[in-house]
Structures are given as structure tokens and as C-alpha cells.
PyMOL Python script that loads the backbone (N, CA, C, O; Angstrom):
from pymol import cmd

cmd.read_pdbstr("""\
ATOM      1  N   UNK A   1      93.457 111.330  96.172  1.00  0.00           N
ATOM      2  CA  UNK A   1      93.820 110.159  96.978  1.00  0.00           C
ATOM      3  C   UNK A   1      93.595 108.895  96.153  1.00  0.00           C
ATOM      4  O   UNK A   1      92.518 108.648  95.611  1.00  0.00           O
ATOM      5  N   UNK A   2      94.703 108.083  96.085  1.00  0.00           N
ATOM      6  CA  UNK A   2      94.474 107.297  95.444  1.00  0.00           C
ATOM      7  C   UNK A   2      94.016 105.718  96.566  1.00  0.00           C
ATOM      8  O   UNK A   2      94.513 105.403  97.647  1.00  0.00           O
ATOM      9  N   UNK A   3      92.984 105.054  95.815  1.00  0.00           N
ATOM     10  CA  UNK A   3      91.779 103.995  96.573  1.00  0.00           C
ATOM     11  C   UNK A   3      92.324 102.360  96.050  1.00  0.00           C
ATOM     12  O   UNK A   3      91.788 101.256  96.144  1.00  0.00           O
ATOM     13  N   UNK A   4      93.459 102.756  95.549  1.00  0.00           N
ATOM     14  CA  UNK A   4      93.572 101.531  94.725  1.00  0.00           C
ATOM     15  C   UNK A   4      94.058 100.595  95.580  1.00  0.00           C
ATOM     16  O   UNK A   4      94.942 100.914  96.376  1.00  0.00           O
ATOM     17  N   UNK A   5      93.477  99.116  95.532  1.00  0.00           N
ATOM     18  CA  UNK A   5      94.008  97.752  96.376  1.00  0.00           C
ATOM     19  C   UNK A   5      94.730  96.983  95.627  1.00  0.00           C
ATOM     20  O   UNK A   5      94.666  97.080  94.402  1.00  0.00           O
ATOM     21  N   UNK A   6      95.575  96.050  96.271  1.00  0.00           N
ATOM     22  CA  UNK A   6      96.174  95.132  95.196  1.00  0.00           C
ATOM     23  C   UNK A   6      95.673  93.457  96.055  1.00  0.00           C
ATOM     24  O   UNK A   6      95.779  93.091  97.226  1.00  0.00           O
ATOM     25  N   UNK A   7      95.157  92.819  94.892  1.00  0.00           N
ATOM     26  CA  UNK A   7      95.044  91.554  95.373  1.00  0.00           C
ATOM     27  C   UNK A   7      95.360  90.327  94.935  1.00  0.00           C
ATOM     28  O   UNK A   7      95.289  90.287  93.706  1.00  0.00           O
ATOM     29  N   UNK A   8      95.668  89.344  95.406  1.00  0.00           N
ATOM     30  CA  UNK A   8      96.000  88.216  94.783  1.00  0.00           C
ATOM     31  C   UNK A   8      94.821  87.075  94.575  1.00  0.00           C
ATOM     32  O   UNK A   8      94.029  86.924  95.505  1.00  0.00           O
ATOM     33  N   UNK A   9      94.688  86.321  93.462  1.00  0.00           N
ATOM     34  CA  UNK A   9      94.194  85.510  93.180  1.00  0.00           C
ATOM     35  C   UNK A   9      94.743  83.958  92.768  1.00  0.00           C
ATOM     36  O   UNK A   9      95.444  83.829  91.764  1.00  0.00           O
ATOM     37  N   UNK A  10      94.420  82.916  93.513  1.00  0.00           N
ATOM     38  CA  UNK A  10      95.030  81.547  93.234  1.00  0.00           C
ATOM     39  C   UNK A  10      94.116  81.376  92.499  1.00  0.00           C
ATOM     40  O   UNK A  10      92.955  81.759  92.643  1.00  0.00           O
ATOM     41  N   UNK A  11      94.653  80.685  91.508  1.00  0.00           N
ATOM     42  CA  UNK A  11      93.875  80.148  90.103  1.00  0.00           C
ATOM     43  C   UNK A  11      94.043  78.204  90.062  1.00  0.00           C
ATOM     44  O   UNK A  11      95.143  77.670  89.920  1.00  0.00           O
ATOM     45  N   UNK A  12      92.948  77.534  90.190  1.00  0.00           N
ATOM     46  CA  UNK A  12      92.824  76.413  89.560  1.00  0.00           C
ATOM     47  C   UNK A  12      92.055  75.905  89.105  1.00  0.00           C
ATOM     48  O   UNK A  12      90.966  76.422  89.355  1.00  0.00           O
ATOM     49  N   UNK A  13      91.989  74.731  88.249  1.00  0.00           N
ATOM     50  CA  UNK A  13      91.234  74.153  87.213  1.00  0.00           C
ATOM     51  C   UNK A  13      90.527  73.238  88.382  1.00  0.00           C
ATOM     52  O   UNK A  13      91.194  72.675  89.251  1.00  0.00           O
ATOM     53  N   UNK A  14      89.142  73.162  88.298  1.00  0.00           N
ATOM     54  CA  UNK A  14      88.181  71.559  88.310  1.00  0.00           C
ATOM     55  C   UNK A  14      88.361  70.908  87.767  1.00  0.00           C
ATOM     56  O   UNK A  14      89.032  71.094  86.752  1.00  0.00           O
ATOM     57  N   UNK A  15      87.965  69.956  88.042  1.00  0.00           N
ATOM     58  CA  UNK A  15      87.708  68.182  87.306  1.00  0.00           C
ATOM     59  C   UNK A  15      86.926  68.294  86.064  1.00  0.00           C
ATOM     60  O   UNK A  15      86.823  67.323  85.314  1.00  0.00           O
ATOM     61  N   UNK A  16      86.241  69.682  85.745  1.00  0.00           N
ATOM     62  CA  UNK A  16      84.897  69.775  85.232  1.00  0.00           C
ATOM     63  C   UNK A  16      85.706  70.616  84.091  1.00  0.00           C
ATOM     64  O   UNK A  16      85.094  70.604  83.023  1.00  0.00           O
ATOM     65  N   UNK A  17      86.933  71.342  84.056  1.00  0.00           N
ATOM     66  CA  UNK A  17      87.715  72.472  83.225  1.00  0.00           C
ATOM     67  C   UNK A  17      87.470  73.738  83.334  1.00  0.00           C
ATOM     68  O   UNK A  17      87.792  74.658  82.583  1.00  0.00           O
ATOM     69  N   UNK A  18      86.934  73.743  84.223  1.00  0.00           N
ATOM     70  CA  UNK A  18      86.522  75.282  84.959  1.00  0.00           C
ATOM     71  C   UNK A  18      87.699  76.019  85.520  1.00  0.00           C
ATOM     72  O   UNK A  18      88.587  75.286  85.955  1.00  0.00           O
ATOM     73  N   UNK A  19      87.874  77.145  85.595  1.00  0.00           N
ATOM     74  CA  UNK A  19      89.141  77.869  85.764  1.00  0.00           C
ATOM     75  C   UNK A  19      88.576  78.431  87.279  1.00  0.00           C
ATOM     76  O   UNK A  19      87.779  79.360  87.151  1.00  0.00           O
ATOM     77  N   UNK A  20      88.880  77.985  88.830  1.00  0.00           N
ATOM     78  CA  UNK A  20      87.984  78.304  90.030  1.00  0.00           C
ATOM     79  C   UNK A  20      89.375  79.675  90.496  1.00  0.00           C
ATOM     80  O   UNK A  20      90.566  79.365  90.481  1.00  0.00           O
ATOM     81  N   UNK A  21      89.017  80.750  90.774  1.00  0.00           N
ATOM     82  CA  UNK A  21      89.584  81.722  91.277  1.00  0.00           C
ATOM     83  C   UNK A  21      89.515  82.195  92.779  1.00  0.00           C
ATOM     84  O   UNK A  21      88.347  82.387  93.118  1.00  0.00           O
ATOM     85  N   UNK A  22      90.415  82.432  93.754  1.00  0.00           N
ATOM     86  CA  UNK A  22      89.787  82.836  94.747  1.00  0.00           C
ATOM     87  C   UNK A  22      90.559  83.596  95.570  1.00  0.00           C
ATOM     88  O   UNK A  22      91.651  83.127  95.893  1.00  0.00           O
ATOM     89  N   UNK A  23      90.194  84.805  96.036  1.00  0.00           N
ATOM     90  CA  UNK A  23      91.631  85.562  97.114  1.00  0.00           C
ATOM     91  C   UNK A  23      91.211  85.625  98.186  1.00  0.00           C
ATOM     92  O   UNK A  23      90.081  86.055  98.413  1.00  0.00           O
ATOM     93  N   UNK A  24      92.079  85.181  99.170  1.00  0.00           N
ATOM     94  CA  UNK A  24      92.601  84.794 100.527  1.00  0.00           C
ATOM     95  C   UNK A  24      92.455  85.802 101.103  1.00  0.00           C
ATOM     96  O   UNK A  24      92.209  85.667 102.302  1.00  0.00           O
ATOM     97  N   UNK A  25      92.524  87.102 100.611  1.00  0.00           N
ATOM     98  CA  UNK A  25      92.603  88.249 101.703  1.00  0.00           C
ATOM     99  C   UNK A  25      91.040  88.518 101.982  1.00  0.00           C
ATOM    100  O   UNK A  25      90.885  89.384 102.843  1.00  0.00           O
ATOM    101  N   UNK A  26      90.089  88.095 101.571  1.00  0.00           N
ATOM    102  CA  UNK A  26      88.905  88.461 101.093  1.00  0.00           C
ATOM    103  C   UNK A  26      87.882  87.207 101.691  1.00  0.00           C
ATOM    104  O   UNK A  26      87.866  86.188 101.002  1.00  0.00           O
ATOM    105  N   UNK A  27      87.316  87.216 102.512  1.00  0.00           N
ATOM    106  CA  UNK A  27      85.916  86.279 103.215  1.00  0.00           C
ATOM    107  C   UNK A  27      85.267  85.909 101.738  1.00  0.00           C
ATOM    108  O   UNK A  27      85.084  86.780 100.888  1.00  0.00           O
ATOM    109  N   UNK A  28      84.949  84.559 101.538  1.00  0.00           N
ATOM    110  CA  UNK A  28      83.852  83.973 100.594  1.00  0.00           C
ATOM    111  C   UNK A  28      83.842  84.992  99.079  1.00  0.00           C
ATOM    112  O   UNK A  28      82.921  85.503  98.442  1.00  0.00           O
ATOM    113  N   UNK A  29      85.060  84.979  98.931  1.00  0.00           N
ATOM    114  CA  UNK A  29      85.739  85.953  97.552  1.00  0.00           C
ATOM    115  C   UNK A  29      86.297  84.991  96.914  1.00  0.00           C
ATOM    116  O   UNK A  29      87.475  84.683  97.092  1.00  0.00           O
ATOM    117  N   UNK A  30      85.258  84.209  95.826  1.00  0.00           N
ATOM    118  CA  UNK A  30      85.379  83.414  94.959  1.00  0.00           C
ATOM    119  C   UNK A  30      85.024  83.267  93.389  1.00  0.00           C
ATOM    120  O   UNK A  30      84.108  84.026  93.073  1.00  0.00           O
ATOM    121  N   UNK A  31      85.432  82.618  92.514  1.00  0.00           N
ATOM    122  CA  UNK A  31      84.552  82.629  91.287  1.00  0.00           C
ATOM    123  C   UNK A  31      84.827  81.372  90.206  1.00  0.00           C
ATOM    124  O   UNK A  31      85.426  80.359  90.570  1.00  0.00           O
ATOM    125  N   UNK A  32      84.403  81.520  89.047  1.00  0.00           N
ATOM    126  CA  UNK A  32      84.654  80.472  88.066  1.00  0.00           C
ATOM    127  C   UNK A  32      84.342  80.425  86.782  1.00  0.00           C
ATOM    128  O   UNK A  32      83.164  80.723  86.584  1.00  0.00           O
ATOM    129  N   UNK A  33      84.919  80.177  85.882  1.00  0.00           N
ATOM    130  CA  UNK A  33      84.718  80.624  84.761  1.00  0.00           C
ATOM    131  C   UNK A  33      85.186  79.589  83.443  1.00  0.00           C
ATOM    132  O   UNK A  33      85.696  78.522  83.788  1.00  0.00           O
ATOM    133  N   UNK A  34      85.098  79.745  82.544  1.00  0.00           N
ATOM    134  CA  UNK A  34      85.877  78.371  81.333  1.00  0.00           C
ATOM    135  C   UNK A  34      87.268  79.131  81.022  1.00  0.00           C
ATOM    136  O   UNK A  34      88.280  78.554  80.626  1.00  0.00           O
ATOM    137  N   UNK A  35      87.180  80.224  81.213  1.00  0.00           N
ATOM    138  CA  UNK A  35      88.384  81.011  80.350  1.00  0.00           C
ATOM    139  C   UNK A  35      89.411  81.556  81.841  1.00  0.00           C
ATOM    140  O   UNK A  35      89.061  81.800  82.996  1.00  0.00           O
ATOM    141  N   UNK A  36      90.756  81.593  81.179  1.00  0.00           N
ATOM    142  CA  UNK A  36      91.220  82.886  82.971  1.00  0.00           C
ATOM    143  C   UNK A  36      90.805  84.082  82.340  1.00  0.00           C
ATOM    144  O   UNK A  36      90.377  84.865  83.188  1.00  0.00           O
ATOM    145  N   UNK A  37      90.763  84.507  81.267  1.00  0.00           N
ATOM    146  CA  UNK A  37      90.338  85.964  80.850  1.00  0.00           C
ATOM    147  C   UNK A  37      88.635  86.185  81.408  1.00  0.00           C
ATOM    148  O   UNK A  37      88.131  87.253  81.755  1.00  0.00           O
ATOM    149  N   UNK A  38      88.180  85.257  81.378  1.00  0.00           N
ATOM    150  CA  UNK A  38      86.256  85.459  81.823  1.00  0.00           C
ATOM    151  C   UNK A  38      86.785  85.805  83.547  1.00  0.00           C
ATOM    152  O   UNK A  38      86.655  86.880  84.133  1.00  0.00           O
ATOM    153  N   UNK A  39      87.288  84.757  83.990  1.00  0.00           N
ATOM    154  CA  UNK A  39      87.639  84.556  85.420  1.00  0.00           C
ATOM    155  C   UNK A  39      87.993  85.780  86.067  1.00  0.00           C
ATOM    156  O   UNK A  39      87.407  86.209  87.060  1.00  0.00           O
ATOM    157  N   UNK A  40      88.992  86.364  85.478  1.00  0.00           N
ATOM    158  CA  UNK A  40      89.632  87.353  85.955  1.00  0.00           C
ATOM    159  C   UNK A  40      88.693  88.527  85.833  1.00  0.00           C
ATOM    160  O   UNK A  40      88.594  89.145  86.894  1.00  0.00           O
ATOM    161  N   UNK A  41      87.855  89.090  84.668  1.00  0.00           N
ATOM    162  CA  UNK A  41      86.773  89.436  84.976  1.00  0.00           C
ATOM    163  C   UNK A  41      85.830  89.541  85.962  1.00  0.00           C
ATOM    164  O   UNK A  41      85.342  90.585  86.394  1.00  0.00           O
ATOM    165  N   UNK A  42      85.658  88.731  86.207  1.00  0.00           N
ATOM    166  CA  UNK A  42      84.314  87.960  87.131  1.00  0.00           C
ATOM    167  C   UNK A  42      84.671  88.393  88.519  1.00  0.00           C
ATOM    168  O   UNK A  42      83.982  89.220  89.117  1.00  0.00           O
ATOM    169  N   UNK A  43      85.890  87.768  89.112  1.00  0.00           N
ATOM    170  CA  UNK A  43      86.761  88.503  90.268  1.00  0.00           C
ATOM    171  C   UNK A  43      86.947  89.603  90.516  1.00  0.00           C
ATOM    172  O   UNK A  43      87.323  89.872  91.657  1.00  0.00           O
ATOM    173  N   UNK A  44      86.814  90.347  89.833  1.00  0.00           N
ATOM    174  CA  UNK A  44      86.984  91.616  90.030  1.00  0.00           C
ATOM    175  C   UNK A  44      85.850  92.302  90.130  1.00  0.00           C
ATOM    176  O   UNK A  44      85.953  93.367  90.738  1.00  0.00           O
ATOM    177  N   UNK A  45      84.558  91.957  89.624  1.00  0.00           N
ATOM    178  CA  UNK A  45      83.543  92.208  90.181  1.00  0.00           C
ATOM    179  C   UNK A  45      82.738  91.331  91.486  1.00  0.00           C
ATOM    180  O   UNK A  45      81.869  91.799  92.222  1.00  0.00           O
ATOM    181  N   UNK A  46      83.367  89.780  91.528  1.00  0.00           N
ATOM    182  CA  UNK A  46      83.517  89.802  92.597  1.00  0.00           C
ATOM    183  C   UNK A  46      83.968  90.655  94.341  1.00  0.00           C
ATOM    184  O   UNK A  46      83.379  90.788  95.414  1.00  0.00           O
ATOM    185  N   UNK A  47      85.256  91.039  93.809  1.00  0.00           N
ATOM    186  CA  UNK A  47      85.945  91.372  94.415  1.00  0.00           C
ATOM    187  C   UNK A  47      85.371  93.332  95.417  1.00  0.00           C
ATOM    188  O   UNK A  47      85.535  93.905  96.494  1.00  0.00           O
ATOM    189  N   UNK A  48      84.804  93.512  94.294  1.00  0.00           N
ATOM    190  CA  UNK A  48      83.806  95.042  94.226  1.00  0.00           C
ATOM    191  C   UNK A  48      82.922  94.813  95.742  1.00  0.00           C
ATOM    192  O   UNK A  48      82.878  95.345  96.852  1.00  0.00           O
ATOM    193  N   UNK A  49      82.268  93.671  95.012  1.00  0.00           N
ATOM    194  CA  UNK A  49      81.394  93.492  96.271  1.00  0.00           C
ATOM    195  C   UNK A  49      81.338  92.570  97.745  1.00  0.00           C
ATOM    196  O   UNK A  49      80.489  92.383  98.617  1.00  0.00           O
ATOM    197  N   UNK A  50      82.416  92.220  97.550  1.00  0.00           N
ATOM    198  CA  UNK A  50      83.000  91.419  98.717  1.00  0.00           C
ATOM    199  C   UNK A  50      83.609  92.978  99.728  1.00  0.00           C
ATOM    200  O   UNK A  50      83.279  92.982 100.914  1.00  0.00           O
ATOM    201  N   UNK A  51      84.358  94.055  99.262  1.00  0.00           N
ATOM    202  CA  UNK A  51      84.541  95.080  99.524  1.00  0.00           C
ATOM    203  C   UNK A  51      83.117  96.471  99.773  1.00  0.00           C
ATOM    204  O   UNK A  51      83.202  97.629 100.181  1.00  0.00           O
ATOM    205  N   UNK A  52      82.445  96.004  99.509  1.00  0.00           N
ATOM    206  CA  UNK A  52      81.035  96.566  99.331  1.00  0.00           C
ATOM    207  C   UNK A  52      80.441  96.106 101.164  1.00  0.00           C
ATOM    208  O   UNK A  52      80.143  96.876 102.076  1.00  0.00           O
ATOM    209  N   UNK A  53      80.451  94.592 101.145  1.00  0.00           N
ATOM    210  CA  UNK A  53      79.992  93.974 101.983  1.00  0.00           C
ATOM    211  C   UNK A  53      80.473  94.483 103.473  1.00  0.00           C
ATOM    212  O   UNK A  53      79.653  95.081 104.169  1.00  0.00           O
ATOM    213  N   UNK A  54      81.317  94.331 103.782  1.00  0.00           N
ATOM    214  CA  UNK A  54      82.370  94.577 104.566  1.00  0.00           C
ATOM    215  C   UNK A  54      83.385  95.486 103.973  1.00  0.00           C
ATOM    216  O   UNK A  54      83.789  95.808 102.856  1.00  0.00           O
ATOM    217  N   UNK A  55      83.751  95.912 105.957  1.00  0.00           N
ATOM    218  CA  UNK A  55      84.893  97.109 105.985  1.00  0.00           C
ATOM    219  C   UNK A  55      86.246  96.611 106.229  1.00  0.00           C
ATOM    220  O   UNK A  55      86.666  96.523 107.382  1.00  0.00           O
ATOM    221  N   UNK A  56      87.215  96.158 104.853  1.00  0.00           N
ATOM    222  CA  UNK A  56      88.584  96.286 105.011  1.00  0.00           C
ATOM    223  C   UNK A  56      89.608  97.457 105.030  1.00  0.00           C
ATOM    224  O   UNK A  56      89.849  98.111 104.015  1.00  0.00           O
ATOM    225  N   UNK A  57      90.092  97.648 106.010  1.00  0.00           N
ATOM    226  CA  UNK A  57      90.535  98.168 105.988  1.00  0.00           C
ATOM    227  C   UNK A  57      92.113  97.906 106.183  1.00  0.00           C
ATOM    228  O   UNK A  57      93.045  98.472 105.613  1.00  0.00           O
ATOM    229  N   UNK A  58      92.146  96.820 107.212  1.00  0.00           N
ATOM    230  CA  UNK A  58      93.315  96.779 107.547  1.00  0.00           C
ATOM    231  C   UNK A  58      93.674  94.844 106.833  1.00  0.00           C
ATOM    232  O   UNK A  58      93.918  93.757 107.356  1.00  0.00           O
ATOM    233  N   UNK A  59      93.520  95.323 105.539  1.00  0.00           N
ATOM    234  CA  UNK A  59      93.488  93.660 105.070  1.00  0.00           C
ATOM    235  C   UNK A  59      94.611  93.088 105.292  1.00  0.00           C
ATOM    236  O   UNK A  59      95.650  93.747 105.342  1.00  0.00           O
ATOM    237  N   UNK A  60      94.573  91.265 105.526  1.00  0.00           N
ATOM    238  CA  UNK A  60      96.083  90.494 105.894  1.00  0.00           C
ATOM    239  C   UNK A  60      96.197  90.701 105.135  1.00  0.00           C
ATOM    240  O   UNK A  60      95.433  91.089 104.251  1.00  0.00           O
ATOM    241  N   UNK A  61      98.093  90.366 105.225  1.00  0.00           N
ATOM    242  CA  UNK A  61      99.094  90.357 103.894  1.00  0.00           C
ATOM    243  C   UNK A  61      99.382  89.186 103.479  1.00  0.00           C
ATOM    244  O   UNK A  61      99.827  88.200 104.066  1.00  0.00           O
ATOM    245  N   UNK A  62      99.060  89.393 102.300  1.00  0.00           N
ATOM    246  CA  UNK A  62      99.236  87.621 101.167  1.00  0.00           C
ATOM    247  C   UNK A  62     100.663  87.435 101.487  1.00  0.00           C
ATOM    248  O   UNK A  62     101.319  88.469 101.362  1.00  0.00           O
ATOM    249  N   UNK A  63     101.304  86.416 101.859  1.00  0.00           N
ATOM    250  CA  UNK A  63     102.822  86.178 102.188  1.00  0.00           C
ATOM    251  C   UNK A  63     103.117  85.443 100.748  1.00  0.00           C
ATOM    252  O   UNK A  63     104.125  85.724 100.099  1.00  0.00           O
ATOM    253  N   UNK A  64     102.324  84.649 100.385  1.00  0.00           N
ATOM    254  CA  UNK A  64     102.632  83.477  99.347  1.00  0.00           C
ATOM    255  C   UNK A  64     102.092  82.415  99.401  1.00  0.00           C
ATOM    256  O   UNK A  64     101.102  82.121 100.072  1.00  0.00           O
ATOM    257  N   UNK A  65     102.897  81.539  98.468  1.00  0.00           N
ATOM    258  CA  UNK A  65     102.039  80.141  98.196  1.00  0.00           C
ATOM    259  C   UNK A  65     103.222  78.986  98.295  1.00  0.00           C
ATOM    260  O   UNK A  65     103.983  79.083  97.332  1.00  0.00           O
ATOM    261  N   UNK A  66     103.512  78.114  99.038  1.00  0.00           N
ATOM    262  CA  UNK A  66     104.310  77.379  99.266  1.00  0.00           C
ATOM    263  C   UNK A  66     104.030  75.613  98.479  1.00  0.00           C
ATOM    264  O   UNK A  66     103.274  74.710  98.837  1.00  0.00           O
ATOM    265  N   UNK A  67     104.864  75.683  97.488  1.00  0.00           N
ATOM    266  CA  UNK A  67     104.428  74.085  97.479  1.00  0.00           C
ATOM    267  C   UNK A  67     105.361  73.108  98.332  1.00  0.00           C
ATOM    268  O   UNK A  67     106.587  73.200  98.386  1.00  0.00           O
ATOM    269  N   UNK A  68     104.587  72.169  98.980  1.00  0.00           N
ATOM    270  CA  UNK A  68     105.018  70.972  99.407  1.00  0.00           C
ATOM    271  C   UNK A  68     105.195  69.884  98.825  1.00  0.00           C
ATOM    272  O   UNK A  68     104.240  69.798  98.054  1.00  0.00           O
ATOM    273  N   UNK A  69     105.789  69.045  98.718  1.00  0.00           N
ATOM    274  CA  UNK A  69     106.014  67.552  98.113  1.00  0.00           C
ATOM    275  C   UNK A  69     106.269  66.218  99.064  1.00  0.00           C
ATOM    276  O   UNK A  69     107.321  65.896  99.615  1.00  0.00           O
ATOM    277  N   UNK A  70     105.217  65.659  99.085  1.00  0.00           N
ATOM    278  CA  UNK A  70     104.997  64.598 100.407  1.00  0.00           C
ATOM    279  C   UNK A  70     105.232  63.599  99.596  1.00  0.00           C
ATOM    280  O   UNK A  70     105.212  62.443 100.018  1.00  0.00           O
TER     281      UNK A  70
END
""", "prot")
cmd.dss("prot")
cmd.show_as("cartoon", "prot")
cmd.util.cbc("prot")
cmd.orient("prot")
């Protein structure tokens, strides 16, 4: 049986040059890093234990990311 999830991560920079990561499908599933290669790392062991914490099972579905222009 395969256990595998797929998740999305929005990626942006701080004021500070920090690369801040975070997925939406996931409660207080965040991280940060100087590099996206550290980041993406980091998230994913994030991500371990955000799944650790709590029982997803029936996770929302990421629809997307819409930009607006006001």
C-alpha cells in the first residue's frame, strides 16, 4: 500500500531574506530557512510531524493560488 501524500508549499521571502515556507493543507505547518533547498528540507520534516500530531485523513484540497491586482 502505498502512504504517499502530496503537498503544496507557498514559498516567500522576508524582509530579513529568509525563504518562509508554509502548506495550507496542514494546521501551524510552517518553516524558514536562507536557502529553498534548506527550506524544502526543513518542511518536510516539518511536515512528518505536523502528520505525527494529528489525524489527516481526509485532508482539504489545495485549489490554488490566485493573484489579485488592486
Amino acid at each position: 500500500m502505498n502512504n504517499t501524500k502530496e503537498f503544496y508549499v507557498i514559498i516567500e521571502r522576508d524582509e530579513d531574506g529568509y525563504y518562509v515556507g508554509e502548506v495550507p493543507q496542514l494546521k501551524a505547518c510552517y518553516s524558514q530557512s536562507e536557502t529553498i533547498d534548506e527550506l524544502i528540507a526543513n518542511i518536510k520534516e516539518v511536515i512528518e510531524l505536523c502528520l505525527e500530531e494529528e489525524e489527516y485523513e481526509n485532508l482539504p484540497e489545495f485549489v490554488g493560488i490566485q493573484k489579485v491586482v488592486k
